[in-house]
VOMIBA-444707 format. One record per residue: residue number from 0; residue in three letters; x, y, z of N, C-alpha, C in turn. Coordinates in steps of 0.2 Angstrom, whole numbers. Example, Ala and Ser with C-alpha at 12.3 -4.5 7.8 and 13.67 -1.06 7.14 Angstrom:
<recs>
n|res|neast|nnorth|nup|caeast|canorth|caup|ceast|cnorth|cup
0|Ala|66|-28|39|62|-22|39|66|-16|39;
1|Ser|64|-11|35|68|-5|36|64|0|39;
</recs>
This chain:
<recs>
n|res|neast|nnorth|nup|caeast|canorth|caup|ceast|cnorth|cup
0|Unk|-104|-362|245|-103|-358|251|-96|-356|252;
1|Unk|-89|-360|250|-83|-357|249|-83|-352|246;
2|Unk|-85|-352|240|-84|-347|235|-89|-338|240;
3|Unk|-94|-340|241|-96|-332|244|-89|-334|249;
4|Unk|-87|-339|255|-83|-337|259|-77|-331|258;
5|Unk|-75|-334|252|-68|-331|249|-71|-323|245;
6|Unk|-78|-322|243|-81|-316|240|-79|-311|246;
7|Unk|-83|-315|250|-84|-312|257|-77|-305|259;
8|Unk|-72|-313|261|-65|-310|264|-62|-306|258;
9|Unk|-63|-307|250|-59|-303|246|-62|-296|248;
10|Unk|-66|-297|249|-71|-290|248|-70|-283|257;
11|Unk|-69|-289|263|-68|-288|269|-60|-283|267;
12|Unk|-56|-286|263|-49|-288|262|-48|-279|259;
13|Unk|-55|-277|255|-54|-273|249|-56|-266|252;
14|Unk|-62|-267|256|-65|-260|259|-58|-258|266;
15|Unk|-54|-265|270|-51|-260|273|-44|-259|270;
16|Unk|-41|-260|264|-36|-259|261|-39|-250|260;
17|Unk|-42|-248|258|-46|-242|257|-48|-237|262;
18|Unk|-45|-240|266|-48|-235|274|-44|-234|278;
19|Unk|-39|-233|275|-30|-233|278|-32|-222|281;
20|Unk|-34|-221|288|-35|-215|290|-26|-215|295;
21|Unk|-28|-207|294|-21|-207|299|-20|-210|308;
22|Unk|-15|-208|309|-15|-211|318|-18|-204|321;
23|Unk|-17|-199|318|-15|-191|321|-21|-185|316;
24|Unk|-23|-179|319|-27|-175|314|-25|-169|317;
25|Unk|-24|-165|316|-21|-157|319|-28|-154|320;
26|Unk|-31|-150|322|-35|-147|322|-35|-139|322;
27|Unk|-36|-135|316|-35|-127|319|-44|-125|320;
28|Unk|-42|-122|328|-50|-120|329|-50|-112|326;
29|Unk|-57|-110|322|-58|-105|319|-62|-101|324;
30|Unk|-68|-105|326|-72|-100|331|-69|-95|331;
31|Unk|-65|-91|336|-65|-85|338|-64|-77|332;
32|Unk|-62|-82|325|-62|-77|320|-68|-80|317;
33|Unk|-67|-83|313|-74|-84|308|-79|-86|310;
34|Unk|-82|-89|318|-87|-90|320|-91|-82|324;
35|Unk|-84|-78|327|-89|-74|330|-88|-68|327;
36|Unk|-85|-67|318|-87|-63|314|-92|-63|313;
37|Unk|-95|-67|313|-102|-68|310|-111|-66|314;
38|Unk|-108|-64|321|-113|-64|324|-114|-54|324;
39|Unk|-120|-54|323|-123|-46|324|-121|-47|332;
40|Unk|-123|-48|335|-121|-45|341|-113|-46|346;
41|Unk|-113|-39|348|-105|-37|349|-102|-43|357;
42|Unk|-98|-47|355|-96|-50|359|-90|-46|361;
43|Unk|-90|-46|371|-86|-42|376|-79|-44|371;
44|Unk|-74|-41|373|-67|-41|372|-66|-48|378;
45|Unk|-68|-47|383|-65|-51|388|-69|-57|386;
46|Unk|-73|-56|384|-80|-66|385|-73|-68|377;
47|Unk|-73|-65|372|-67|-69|367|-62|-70|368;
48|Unk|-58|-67|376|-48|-69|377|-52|-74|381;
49|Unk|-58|-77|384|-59|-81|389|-59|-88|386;
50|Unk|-63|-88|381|-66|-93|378|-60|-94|373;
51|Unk|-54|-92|371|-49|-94|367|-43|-96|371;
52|Unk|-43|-94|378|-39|-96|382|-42|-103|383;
53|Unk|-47|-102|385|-52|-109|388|-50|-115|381;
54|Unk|-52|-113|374|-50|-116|368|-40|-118|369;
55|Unk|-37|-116|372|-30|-119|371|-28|-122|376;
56|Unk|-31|-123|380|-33|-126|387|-35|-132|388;
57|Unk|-43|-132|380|-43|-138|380|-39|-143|375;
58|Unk|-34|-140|372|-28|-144|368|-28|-143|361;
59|Unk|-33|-138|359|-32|-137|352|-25|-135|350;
60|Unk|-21|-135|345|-15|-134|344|-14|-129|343;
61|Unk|-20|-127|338|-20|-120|331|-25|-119|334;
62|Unk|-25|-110|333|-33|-105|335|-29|-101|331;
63|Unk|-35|-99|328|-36|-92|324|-40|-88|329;
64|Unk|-38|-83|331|-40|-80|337|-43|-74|334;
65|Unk|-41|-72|329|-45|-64|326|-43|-64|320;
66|Unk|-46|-58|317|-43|-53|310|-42|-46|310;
67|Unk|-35|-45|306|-34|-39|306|-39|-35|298;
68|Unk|-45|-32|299|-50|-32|295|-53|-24|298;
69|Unk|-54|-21|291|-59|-14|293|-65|-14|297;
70|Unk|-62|-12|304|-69|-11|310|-73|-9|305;
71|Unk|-76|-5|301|-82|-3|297|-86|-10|295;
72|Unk|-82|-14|292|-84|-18|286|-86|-25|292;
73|Unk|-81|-26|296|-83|-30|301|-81|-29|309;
74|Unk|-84|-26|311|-86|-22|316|-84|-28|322;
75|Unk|-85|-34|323|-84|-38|328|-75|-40|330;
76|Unk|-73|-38|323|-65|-37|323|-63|-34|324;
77|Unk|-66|-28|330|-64|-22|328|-58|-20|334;
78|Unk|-56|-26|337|-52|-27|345|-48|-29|344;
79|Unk|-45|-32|337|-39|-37|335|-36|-35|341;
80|Unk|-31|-31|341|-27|-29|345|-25|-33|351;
81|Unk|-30|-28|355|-33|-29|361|-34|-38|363;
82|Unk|-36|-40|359|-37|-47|359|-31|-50|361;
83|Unk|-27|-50|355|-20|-54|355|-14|-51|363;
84|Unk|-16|-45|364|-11|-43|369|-14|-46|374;
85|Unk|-20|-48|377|-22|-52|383|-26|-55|381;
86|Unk|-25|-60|376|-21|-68|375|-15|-70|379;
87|Unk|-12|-63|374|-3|-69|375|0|-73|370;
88|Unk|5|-71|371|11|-75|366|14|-81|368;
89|Unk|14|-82|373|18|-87|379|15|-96|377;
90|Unk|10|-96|371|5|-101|372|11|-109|368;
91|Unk|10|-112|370|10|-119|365|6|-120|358;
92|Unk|1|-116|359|-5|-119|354|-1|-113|347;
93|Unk|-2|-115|341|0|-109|336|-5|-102|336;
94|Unk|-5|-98|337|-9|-91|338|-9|-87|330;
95|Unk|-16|-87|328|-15|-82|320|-19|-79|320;
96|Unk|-19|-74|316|-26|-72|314|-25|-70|306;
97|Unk|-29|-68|304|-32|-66|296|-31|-59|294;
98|Unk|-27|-59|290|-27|-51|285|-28|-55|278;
99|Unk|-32|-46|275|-35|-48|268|-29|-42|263;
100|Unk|-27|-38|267|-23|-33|264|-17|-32|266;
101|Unk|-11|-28|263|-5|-26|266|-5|-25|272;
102|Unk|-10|-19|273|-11|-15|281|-13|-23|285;
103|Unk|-18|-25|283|-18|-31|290|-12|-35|291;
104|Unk|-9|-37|285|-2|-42|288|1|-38|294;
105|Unk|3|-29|292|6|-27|297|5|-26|303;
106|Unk|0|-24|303|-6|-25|308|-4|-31|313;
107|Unk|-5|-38|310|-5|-42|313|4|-44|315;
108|Unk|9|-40|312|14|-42|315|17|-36|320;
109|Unk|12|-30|319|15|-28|326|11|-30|331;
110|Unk|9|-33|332|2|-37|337|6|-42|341;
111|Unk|13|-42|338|14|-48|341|14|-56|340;
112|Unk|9|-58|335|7|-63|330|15|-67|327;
113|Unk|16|-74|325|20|-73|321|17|-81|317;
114|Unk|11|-81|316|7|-83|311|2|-79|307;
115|Unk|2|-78|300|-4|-75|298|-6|-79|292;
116|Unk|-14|-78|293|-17|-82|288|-20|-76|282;
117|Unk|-19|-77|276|-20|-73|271|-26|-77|265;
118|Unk|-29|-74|261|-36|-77|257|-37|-73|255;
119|Unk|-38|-79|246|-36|-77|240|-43|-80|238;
120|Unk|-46|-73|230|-53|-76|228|-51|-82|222;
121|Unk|-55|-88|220|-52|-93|215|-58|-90|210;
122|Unk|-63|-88|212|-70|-89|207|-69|-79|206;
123|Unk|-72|-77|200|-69|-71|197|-74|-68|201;
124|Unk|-80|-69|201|-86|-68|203|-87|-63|210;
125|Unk|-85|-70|214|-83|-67|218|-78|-65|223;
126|Unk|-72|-63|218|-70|-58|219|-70|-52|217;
127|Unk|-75|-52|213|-77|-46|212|-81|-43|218;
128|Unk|-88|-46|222|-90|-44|226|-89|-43|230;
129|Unk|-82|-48|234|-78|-49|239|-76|-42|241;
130|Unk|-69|-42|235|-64|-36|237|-64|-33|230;
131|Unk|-69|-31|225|-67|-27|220|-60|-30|217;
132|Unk|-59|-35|214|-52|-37|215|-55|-43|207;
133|Unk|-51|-43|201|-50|-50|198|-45|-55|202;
134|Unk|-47|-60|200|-42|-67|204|-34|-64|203;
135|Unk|-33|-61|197|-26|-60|194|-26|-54|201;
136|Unk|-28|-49|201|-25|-45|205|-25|-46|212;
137|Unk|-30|-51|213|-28|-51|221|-23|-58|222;
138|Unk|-20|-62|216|-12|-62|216|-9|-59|218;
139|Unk|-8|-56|215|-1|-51|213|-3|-47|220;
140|Unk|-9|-45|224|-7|-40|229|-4|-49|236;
141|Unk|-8|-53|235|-5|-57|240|1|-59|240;
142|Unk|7|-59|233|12|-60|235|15|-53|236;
143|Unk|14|-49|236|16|-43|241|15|-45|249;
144|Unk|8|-46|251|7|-48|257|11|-55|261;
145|Unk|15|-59|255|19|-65|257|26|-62|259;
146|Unk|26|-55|256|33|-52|257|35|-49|263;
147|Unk|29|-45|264|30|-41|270|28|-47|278;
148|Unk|25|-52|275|25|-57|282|30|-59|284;
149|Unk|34|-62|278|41|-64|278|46|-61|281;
150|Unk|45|-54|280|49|-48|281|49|-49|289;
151|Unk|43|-49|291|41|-50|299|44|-56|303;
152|Unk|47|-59|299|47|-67|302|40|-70|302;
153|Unk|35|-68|300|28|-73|299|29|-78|296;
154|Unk|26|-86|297|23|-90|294|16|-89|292;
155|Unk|14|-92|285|9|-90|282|5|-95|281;
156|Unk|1|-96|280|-4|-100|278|-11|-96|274;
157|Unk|-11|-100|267|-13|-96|261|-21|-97|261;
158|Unk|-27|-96|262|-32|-100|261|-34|-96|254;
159|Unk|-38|-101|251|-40|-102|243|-48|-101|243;
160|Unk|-51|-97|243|-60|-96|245|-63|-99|239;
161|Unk|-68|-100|239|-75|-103|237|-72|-110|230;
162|Unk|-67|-113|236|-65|-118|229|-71|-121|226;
163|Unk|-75|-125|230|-81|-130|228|-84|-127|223;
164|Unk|-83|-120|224|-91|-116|221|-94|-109|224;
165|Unk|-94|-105|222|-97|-97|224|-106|-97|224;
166|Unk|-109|-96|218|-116|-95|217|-120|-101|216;
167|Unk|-115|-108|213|-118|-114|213|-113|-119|213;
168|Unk|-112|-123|214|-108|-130|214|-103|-130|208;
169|Unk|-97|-128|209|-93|-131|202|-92|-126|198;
170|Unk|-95|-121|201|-95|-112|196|-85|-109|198;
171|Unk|-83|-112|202|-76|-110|201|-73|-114|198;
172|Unk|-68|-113|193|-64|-117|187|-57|-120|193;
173|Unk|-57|-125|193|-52|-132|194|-47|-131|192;
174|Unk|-46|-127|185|-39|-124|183|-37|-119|186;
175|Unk|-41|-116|187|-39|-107|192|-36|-109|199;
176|Unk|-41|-117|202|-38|-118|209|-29|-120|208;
177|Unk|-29|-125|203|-25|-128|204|-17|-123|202;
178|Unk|-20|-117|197|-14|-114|194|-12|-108|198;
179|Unk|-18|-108|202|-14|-103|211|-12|-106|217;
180|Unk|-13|-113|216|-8|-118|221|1|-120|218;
181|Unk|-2|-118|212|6|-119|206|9|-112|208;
182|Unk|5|-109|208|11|-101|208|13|-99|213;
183|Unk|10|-102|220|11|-98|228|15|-105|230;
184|Unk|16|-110|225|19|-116|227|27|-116|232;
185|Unk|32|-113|230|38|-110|229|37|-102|233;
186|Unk|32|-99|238|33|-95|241|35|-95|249;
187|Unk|37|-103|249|39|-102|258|31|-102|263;
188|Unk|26|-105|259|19|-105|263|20|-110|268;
189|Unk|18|-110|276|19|-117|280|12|-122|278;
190|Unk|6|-117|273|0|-122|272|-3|-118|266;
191|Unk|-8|-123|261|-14|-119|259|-19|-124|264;
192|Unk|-23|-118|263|-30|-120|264|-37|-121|260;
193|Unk|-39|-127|259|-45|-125|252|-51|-123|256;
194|Unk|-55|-120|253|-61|-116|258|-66|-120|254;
195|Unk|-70|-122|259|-79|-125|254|-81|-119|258;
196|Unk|-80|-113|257|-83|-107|258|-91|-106|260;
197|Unk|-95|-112|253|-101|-110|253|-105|-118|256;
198|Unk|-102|-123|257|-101|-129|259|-106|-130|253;
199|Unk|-105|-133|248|-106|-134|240|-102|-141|238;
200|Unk|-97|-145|243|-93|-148|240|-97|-155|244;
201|Unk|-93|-161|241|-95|-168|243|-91|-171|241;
202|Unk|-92|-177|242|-84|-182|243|-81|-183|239;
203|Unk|-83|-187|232|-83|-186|227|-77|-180|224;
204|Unk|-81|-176|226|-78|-166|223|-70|-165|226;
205|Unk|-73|-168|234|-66|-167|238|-60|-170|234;
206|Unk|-64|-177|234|-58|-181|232|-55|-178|225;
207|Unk|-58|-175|220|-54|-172|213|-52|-166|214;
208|Unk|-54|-162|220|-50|-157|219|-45|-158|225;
209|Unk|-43|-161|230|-39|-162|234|-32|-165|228;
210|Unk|-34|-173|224|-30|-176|221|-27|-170|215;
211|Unk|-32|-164|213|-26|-160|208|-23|-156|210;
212|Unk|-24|-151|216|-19|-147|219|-13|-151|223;
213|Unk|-13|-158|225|-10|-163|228|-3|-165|221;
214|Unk|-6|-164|216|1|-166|209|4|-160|209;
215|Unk|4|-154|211|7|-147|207|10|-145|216;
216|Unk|7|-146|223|12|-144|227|13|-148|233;
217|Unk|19|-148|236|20|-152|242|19|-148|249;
218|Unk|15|-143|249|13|-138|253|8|-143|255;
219|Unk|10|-143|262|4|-146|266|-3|-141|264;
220|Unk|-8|-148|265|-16|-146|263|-20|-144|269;
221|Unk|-25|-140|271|-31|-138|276|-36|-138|275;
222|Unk|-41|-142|276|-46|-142|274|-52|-138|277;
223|Unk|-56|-131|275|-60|-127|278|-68|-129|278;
224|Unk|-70|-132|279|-78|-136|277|-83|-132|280;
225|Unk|-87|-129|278|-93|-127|281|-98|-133|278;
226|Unk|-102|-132|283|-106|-138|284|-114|-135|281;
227|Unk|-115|-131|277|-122|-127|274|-125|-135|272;
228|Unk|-123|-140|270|-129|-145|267|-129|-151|269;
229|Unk|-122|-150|276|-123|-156|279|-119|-161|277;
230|Unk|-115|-159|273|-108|-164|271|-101|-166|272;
231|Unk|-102|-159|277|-94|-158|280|-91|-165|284;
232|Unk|-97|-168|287|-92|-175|290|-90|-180|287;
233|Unk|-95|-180|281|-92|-184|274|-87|-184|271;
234|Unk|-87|-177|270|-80|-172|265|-75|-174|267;
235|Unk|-74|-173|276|-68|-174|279|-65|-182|278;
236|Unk|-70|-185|280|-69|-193|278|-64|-193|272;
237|Unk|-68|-191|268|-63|-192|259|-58|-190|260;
238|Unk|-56|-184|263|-52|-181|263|-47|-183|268;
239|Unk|-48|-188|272|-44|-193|277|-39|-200|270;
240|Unk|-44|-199|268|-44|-205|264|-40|-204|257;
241|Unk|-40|-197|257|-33|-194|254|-27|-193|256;
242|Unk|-25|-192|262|-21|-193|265|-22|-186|271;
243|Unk|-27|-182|270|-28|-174|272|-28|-177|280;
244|Unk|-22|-170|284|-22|-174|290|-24|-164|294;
245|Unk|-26|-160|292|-28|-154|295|-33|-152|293;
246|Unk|-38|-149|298|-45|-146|297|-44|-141|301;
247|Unk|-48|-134|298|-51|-129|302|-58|-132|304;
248|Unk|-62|-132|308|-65|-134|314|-67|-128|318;
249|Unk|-73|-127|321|-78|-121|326|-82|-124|330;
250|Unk|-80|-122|336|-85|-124|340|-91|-122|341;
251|Unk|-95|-128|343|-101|-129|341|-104|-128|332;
252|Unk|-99|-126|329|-101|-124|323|-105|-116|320;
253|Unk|-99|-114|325|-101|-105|324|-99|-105|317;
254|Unk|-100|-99|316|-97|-98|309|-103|-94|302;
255|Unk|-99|-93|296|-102|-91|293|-98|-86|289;
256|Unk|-100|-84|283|-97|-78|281|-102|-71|277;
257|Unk|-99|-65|282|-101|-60|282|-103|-57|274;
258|Unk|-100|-60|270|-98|-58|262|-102|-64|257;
259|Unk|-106|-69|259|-106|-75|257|-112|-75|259;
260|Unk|-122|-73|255|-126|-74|257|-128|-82|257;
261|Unk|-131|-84|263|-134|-90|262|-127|-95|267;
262|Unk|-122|-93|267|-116|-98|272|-117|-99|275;
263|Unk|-119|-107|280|-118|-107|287|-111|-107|290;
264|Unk|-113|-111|296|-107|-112|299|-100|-118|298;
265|Unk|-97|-116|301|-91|-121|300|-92|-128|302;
266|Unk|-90|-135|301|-90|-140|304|-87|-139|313;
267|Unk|-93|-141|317|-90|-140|323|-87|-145|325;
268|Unk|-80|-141|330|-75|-146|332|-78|-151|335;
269|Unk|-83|-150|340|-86|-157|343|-86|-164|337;
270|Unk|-93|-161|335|-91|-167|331|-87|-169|325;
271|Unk|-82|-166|325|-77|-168|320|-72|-173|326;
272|Unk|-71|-171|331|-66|-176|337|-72|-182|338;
273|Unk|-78|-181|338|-81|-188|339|-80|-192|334;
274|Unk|-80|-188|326|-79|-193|321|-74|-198|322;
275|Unk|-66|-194|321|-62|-194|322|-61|-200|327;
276|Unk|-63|-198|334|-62|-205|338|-65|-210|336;
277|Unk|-71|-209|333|-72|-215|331|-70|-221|326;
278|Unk|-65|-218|323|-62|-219|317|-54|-223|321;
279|Unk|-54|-219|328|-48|-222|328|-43|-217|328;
280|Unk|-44|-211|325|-38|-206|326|-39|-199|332;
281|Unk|-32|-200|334|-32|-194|339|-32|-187|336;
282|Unk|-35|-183|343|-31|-175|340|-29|-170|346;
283|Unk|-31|-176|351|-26|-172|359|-31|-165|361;
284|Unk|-37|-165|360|-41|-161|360|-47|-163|366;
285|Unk|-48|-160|370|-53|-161|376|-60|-159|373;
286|Unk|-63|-164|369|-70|-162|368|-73|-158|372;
287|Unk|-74|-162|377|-80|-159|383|-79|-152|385;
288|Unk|-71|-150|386|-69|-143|388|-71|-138|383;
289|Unk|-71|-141|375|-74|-137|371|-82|-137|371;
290|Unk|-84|-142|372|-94|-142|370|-94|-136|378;
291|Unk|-91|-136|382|-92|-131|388|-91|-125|385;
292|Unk|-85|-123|381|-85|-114|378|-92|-114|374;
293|Unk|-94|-119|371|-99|-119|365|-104|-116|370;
294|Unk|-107|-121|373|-115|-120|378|-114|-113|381;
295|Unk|-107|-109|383|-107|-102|385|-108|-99|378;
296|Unk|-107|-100|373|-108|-94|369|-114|-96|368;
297|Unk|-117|-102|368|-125|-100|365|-129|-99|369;
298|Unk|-125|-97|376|-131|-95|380|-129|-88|381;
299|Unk|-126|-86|380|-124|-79|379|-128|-76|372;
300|Unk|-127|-79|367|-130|-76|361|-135|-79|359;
301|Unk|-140|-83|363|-147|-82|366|-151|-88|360;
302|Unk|-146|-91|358|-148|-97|354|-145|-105|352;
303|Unk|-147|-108|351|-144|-116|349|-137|-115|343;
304|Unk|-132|-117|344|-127|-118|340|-131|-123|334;
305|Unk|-126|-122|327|-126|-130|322|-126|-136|323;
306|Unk|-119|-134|329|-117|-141|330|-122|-146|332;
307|Unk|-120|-153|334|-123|-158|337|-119|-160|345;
308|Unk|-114|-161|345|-111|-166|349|-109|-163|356;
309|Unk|-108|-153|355|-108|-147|361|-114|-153|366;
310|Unk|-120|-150|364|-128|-153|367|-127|-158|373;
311|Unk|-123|-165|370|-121|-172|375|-117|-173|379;
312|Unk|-110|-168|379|-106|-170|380|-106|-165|386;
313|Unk|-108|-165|391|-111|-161|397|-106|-163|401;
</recs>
């Protein structure tokens, strides 16, 4: 009986040596860009300055609030602008949005912005569908795009698309990721972002591609999870358990991408702050005020969010 006693505690001793999560988790809300990119139907200008005011209100730190993007190509971004000017600059919370090209960084710097988030293809493939573009040359255009952000006083934050995987799990090369996290390492980025673009990753994967990007730069990590097979809350686990202390996160779990057949939505913030509180760690984010912007857009756009946790938290 001693000897299991002592099994017991070594083993008690061993699982919470291993569970060392942070005190603290940043959270950048994506919704108003990559969630309501994605919906065919045209959301007002005003129901988006509401619902992102409402989002920094209830304590998110980070919003991605839009993208500077060809109205043709994504038509729901077609107000960038207009957005940002009634917003406000005045906020506490960090305000960004997304360029894929020169034009959009500028875009985004005369807008007033002085964060812009930029995204780069890893997998050839798709970058080919993406932007007509090899991984080599949408380098080379991105550090142009680091230039002229810089030039604007912009802070950047670099995200990295379809790490996990494009067409299947594992179809983007681990040395591609790892050797454009080595080259933009020394560009003055304030983040990368690893994208499971197609939500194809699992704990496991987290943990080997987090651990090789993590040797080659001291550039704080983000982690982008779309939640397509249901692993997102898993993922993030691992990825706590790496040390990763920032997620993009959508309420209710809008999301998706317009270029990317088959994407759901992004892990939603609801339940990523319940995990999170469960676990013990804060993130200064008023669940409830968010599951309320959720329930309006899904009654607005006439159906049930992904999420879970919007539903309960009434």
């Amino acid at each position: 009986m001693t000897n299991i006693r002592v099994r017991e505690r070594n083993f008690s001793q061993l699982v919470t040596g291993a569970m060392k999560y942070p005190t603290y988790v940043e959270l950048c809300e994506v919704g108003p860009r990559d969630g309501f990119q994605f919906e065919s139907k045209l959301i007002p200008t005003d129901r988006k300055v509401n619902a992102i005011k409402e989002l920094i209100a209830a304590g998110l730190p980070r919003v991605q609030i839009t993208s500077f993007v060809h109205p043709g190509k994504v038509p729901q971004m077609a107000d960038a602008e207009k957005v940002v000017q009634a917003v406000g600059l005045g906020h506490s919370s960090v305000l960004s949005g997304l360029a894929l090209n020169v034009r959009g960084v500028h875009r985004a710097a005369e807008s007033g912005l002085r964060a812009v988030d930029l995204s780069i293809a890893t997998n050839r493939v798709h970058g080919l569908d993406n932007a007509n573009m090899s991984v080599e040359e949408g380098r080379d255009q991105t550090n142009e795009m680091i230039d002229v952000a810089h030039a604007n006083g912009m802070s950047v934050q670099l995200n990295l698309q379809t790490v996990w995987g494009y067409q299947s799990p594992g179809d983007t090369s681990l040395d591609a990721v790892v050797a454009l996290a080595d080259h933009f390492s020394e560009r003055g980025l304030e983040s990368f972002s690893l994208a499971d673009s197609t939500g194809m990753a699992n704990p496991e994967s987290i943990r080997r591609v987090v651990s090789a990007v993590q040797k080659v730069t001291a550039v704080p990590l983000v982690l982008h999870l779309h939640d397509t097979r249901g692993l997102a809350l898993a993922n993030i686990v691992s990825a706590l358990e790496m040390g990763v202390t920032r997620f993009d996160t959508s309420m209710g779990g809008l999301g998706g991408c317009p270029f990317i057949p088959g994407a759901t939505g992004n892990v939603a913030t609801e339940d990523v702050i319940y995990l999170l509180e469960e676990l013990g760690i804060k993130t200064g984010v008023e669940s409830r005020r968010v599951a309320a912007i959720s329930r309006e857009m899904a009654a607005f756009l006439g159906r049930p969010l992904s999420g879970k946790m919007y539903k309960l938290l009434g």
